[in-house]
C-alpha positions in Angstrom: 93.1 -22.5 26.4 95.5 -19.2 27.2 95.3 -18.3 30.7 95.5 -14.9 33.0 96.3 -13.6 36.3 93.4 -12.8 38.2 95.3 -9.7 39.6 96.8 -9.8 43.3 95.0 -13.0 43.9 97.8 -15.1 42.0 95.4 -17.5 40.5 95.9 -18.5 37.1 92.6 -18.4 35.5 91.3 -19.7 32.0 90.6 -16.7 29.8 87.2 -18.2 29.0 85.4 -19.3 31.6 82.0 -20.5 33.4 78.6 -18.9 34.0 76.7 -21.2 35.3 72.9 -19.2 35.0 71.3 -20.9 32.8 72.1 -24.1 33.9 68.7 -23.8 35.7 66.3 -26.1 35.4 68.6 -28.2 32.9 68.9 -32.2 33.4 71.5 -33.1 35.9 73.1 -34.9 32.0 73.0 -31.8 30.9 75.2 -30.3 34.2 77.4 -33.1 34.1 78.3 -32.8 30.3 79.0 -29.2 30.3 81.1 -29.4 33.3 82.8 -32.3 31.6 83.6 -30.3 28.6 84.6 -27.5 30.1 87.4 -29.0 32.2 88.4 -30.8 29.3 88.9 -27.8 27.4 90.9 -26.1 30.8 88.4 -23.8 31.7 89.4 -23.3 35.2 86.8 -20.6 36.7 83.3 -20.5 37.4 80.7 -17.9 38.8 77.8 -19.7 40.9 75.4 -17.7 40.9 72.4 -20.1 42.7 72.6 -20.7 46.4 69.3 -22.6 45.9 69.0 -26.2 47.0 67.2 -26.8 44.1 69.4 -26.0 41.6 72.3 -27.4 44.2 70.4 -31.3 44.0 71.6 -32.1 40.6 74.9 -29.1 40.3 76.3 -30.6 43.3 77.2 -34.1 42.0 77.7 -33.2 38.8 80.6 -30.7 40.1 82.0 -33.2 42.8 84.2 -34.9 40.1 85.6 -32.0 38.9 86.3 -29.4 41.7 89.7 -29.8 41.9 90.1 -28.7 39.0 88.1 -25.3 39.0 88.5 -21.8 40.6 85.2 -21.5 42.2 83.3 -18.0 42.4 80.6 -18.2 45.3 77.8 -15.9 45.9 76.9 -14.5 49.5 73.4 -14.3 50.0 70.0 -15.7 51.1 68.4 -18.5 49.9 64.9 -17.3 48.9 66.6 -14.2 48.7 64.3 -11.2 47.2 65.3 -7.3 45.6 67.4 -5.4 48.6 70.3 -6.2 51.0 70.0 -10.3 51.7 69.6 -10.9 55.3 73.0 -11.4 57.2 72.3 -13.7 59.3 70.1 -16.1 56.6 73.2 -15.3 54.5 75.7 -16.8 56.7 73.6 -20.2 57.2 73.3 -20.1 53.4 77.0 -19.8 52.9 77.8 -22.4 55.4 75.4 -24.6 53.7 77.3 -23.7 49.9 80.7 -24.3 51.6 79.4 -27.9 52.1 78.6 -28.4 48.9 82.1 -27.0 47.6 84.2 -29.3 50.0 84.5 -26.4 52.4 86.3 -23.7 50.5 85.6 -21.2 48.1 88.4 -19.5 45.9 86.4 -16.4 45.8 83.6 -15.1 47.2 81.4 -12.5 46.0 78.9 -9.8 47.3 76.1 -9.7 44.2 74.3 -6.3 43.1 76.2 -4.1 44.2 74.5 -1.4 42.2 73.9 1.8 44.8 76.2 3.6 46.8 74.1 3.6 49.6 74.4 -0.4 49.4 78.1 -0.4 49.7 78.4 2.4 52.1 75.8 0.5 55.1 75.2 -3.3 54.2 78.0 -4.4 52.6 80.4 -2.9 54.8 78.9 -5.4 57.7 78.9 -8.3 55.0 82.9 -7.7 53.8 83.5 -8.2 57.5 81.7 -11.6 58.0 83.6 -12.6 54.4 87.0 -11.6 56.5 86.2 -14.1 59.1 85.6 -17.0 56.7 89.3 -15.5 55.3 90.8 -15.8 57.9 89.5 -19.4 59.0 90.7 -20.6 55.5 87.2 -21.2 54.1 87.4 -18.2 51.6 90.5 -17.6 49.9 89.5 -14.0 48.1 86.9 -11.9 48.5 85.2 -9.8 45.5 82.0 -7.5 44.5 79.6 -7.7 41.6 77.8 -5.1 40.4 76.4 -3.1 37.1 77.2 0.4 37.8 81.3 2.0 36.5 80.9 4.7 39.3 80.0 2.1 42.3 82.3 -0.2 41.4 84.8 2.0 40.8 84.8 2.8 44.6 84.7 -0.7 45.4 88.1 -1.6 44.1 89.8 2.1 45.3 88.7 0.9 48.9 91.0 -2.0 48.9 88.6 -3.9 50.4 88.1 -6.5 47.4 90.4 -8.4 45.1 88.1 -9.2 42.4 85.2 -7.6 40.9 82.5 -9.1 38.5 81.1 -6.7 36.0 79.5 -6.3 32.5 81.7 -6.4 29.8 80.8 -6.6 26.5 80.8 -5.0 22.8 78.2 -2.3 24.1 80.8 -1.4 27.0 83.0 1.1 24.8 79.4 3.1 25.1 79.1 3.4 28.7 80.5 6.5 30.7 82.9 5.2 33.4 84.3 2.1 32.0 87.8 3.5 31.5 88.3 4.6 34.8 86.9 1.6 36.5 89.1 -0.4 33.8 92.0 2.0 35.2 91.3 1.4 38.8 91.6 -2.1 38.8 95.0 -1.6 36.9 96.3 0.6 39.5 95.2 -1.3 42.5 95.7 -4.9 40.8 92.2 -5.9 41.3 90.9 -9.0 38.9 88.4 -8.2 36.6 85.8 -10.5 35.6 83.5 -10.0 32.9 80.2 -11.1 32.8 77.5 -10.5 30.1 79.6 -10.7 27.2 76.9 -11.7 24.7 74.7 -9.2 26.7 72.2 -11.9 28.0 71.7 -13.4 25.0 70.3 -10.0 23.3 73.1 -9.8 20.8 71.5 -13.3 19.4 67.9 -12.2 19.2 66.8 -12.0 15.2 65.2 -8.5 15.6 67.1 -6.1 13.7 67.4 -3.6 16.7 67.7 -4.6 20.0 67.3 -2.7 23.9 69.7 -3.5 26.6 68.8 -2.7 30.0 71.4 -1.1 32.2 72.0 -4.4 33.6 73.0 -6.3 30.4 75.0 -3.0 29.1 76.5 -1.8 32.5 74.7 0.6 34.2 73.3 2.4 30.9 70.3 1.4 29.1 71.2 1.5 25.1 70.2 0.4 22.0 72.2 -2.0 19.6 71.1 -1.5 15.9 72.8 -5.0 14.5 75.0 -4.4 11.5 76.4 -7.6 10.2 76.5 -11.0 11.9 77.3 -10.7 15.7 78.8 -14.5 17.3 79.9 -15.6 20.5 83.6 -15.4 18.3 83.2 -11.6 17.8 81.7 -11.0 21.3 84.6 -12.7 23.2 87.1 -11.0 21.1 86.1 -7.6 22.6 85.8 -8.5 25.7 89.7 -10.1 25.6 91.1 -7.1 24.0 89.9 -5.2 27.5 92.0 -5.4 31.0 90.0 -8.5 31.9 90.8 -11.7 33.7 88.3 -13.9 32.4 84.9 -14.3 30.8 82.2 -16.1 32.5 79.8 -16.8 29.5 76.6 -18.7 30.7 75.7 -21.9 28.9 72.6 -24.1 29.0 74.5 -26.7 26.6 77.8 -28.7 25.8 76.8 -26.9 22.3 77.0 -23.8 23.0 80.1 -24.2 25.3 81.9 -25.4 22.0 80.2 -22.1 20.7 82.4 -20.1 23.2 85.0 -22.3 22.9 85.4 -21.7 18.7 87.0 -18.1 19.5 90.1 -19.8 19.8 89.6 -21.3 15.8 88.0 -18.4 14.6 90.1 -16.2 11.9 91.2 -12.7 12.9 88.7 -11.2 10.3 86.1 -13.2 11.9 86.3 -11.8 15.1 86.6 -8.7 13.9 83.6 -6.2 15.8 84.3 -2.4 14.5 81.2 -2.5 12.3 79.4 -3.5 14.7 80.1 -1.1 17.9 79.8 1.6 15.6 76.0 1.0 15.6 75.7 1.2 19.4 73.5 4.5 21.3 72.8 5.7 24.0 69.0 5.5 25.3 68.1 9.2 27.0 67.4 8.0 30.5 64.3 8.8 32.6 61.7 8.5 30.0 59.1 5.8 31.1 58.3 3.9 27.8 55.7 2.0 29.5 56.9 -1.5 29.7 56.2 -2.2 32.8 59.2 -4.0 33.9 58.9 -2.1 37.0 56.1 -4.0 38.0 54.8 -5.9 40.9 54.2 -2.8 42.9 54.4 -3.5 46.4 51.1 -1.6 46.9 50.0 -2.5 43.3 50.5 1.0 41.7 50.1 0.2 37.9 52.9 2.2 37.6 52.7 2.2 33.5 49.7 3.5 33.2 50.3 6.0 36.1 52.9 7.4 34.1 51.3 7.5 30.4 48.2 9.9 32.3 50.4 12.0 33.6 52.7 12.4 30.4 49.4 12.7 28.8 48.3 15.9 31.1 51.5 17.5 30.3 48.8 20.3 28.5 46.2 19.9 31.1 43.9 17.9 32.4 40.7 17.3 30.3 37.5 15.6 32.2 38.3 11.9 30.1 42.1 11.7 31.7 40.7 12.6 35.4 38.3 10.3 34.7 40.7 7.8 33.9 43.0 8.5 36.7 40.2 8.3 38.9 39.6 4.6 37.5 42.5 3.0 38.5 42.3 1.1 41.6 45.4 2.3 43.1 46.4 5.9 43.3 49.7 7.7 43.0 49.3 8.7 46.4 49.8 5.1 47.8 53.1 5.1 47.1 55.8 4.8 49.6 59.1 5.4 47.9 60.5 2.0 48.4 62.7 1.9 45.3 62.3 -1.2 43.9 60.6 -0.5 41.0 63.5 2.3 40.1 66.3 -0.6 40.8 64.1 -3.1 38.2 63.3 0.0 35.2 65.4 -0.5 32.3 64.8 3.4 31.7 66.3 4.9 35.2 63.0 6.3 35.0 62.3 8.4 38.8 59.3 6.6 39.6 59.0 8.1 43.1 59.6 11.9 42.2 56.9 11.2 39.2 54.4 10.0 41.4 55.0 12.8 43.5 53.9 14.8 40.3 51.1 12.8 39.3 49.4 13.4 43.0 50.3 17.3 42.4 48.5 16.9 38.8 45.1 14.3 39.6 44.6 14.5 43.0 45.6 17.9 44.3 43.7 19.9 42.4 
C-alpha cells in the first residue's frame, strides 16, 4: 500500500481506501472480513456513510477491533434523514450517538450533499459551526464537505472553512466543466481531496455497451460512456491516482471485490492503461426530460413524466386527443408547488418547475 497526505490535515492516508455503501444489508461475516482484509492490506481511511442503527448493529462490532487502525470519515446528519438540509438538532443527537459507536472521536467529519449554493450559503453555515464545537472539545479532529457539483465545491474549499472535501472522481471526470479549478483550489489552499465514485457506481461494470451517468455518479454533469475496450477496477483506479487526490474510497460489498481494488497495485502499466477509453466519453445536453421518471415520488403526485411528454408533444398545438389526455391525469400541472426535489433527483437537470409553469400556460390556460 503507498500512502498520501490528506493535505493540511497531516494524516497519512492509504491511497486506496474504504467506502463502506454497500455494506448494507450484508452479513455481519461479511463486515468483519472486509474490514479484516482491508487493514491487512493498510488501508487506513474510510467514508461512513450510514448513521442508521441498523446498519450500525452488525458495523459496529465488526469495526471495534480495528479502529485504531483507521482514519475514520463520519457523516453529519439525521437518522431517518430524507432529500433537503437534515435537521440540526436530530443531527446533533445522531452524531453524539455515531461518536459512541467510534470510541468518541471522529478523524473527519463531513457535511453530505452539498450540491446548491443556496445549501452552503444558509444551512451549512449553522452546521460548520456546531462541527467547530465538537473541534474544539476534541471529538472531531477535521472537518470536510461532500458534494457533486465543481462550482459549489469549489467555494467550499476557497472559504477555508473545510480541510477535506469528498467528491466524484473518476475516468468520466476529465469530461466535466470545473474539475480543474476545483482540482486547483484544493492545491492552492491545501485542502485533501477525496475521491469517491471511481468506478462511477458500479455503471462502468454494467454489460450494456453504452452506459448513462447521472450527474451524481459523473460529478455534476449527466454523460454518456460508450465502452471501448475492457474497463476494471485496475484502469479506473489508475485515473483516479494520476489526479491531485488523497485517496479513493471505492465501496465494496465483498472481501472479493476489495482484492479487486486492491489488484491495481499488481496490474501491469499497459493494463491500466485508460486513453481508449475516455476518449469515448460525451456530454448529455441538459434539460431535456427523457421521461424516466427518476424524479418521481411527487410530493403532490404530479406524474411528472407524462406531464412533460404532453407538453413536448403540444410543442405544434394542441389537438382535442392531447387535451383530452392532459385532462385525464389525476393530478394537474397546476398543483405544483416548486419544492425542488424532483430537479435535485433528475438525472437530466431537467427545470421541472419552470416546465410546469408552461404546461399550465399550454392545457389549462387556454
Amino acid at each position: 500500500m503507498q500512502y498520501r497526505r490528506l493535505g493540511r490535515t497531516s494524516l497519512r492516508v492509504s491511497e486506496i481506501g474504504l467506502g463502506t455503501e454497500y455494506l448494507l444489508n450484508q452479513p455481519a461475516e461479511v463486515m468483519r472480513d472486509v474490514l479484516a482484509a482491508a487493514t491487512a492490506a493498510g488501508c487506513n481511511y474510510m467514508d461512513i456513510l450510514y448513521v442508521t442503527r441498523a446498519f450500525w448493529r452488525d458495523f459496529g462490532p465488526a469495526l471495534r477491533p480495528f479502529r485504531d487502525k483507521w482514519h475514520v470519515q463520519a457523516h453529519f446528519e439525521a437518522e431517518g434523514g430524507t432529500w433537503g438540509p437534515p435537521d440540526l438538532k436530530a443531527s446533533v443527537e445522531t452524531f453524539d450517538w455515531l461518536l459512541s459507536e467510534l470510541g468518541g472521536y471522529a478523524d473527519v467529519a463531513i457535511l453530505s450533499m452539498m450540491d446548491w449554493d443556496k445549501l452552503w450559503d444558509g444551512w451549512a453555515q449553522e452546521a460548520l459551526a456546531l462541527l467547530q464545537s465538537y473541534q474544539a472539545r476534541g471529538q472531531v479532529g477535521h472537518i470536510g464537505v461532500a458534494g457533486h457539483h465543481a462550482h459549489v465545491m469549489r467555494r467550499v474549499v476557497e472559504s477555508g472553512k473545510v480541510d477535506v472535501v469528498m467528491y466524484p472522481i473518476n475516468l468520466a471526470s476529465h469530461a466535466v466543466e470545473g474539475n480543474p479549478a476545483l482540482y486547483e483550489a484544493c492545491r492552492a489552499h491545501d485542502v485533501g481531496l477525496v475521491a469517491m465514485k471511481p468506478y462511477a457506481g458500479g455503471m462502468f461494470f454494467v454489460a450494456d455497451s453504452s452506459v448513462f451517468l447521472h450527474w451524481v455518479q459523473a460529478g455534476g454533469q449527466a454523460l454518456q460512456v460508450d465502452k471501448v475496450g475492457k474497463i476494471t477496477p485496475p484502469r479506473c483506479l489508475s485515473y483516479v491516482l494520476e489526479q491531485p487526490v488523497a485517496t479513493i474510497v471505492p465501496g465494496v460489498k465483498s472481501v472479493a471485490e476489495l482484492n479487486e481494488a486492491l489488484a491495481y497495485y499488481d496490474t501491469p502499466p499497459a493494463e491500466r492503461s485508460y486513453d481508449e477509453i475516455i476518449a469515448h466519453i460525451h456530454h448529455f445536453t441538459p434539460g431535456q426530460c427523457v421521461y424516466c421518471n427518476h424524479c418521481l415520488p411527487c410530493v403532490v403526485d404530479i406524474n411528472i413524466g407524462e406531464t412533460l411528454r404532453l407538453l413536448d408533444e403540444a410543442h405544434l398545438g394542441v389537438t382535442p386527443e392531447l387535451q383530452a389526455r392532459y385532462d385525464a391525469l389525476a393530478v394537474k400541472a397546476s398543483a405544483c408547488t416548486a419544492c425542488g426535489d424532483c430537479e435535485m433527483r433528475c438525472p437530466y437537470e431537467v427545470g421541472v418547475a419552470d416546465r410546469m409553469a408552461e404546461a399550465v400556460a399550454v392545457y389549462e390556460q387556454q
